[in-house]
C-alpha positions, 0 to 999 in steps of 0.5 A: 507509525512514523512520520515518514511512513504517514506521509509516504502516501499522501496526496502532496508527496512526488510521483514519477514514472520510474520505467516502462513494463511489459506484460507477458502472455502469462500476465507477468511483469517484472519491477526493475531492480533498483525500484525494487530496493529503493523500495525494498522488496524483496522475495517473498513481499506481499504488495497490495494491488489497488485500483483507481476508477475514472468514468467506470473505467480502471484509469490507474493501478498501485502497488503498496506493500501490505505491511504499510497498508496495513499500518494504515488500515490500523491508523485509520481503524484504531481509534474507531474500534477502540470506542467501539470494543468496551475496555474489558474486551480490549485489554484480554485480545 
C-alpha cells in the first residue's frame, strides 16, 4: 500500500464539507461532479457506506471506495493471518 493511500484516511488528514445533498423520495443522492473525479469514481465503482455512532445515534456517514477499504482490511489482517495459516497453507492459496 503506498504511503498516500495509508495516510488517506487518517485521523490527522483535512476534512471539509465538499457540498449540500438532497435526497429524493427514492432515497437517492447524486456526488457532484467534480467530487466525483477528484475522487475518481466513475460508473460502476463500488463505495462502502460506514457509519459512525454518537450516544446510540448514527451522528456521521462515510463513503469509502471498496478497492481502498480493502487494501486496508488486508493491511490490518495480513500480518494477523499470515501467523495464523501455517506455511504450507499459505504458499498453495
Amino acid at each position: 500500500m503506498s504511503k498516500k493511500k495509508a495516510e488517506c484516511c487518517s485521523p490527522e488528514t483535512a476534512s471539509r464539507v465538499e457540498s449540500v445533498l438532497s435526497v429524493d423520495e427514492r432515497g437517492q443522492m447524486v456526488l457532484p461532479k467534480d467530487l466525483r473525479t477528484r475522487a475518481g469514481i466513475g460508473p460502476g465503482d463500488k463505495l462502502a457506506v460506514v457509519s459512525h455512532e454518537s450516544g446510540g445515534e448514527v451522528c456521521c456517514i462515510s463513503l469509502i471506495k471498496v478497492e481502498a477499504l480493502s487494501e486496508m482490511v488486508r493491511g490490518v489482517l495480513g500480518p494477523i493471518m499470515k501467523d495464523i495459516i501455517p506455511k504450507e497453507e499459505a504458499d498453495e492459496g
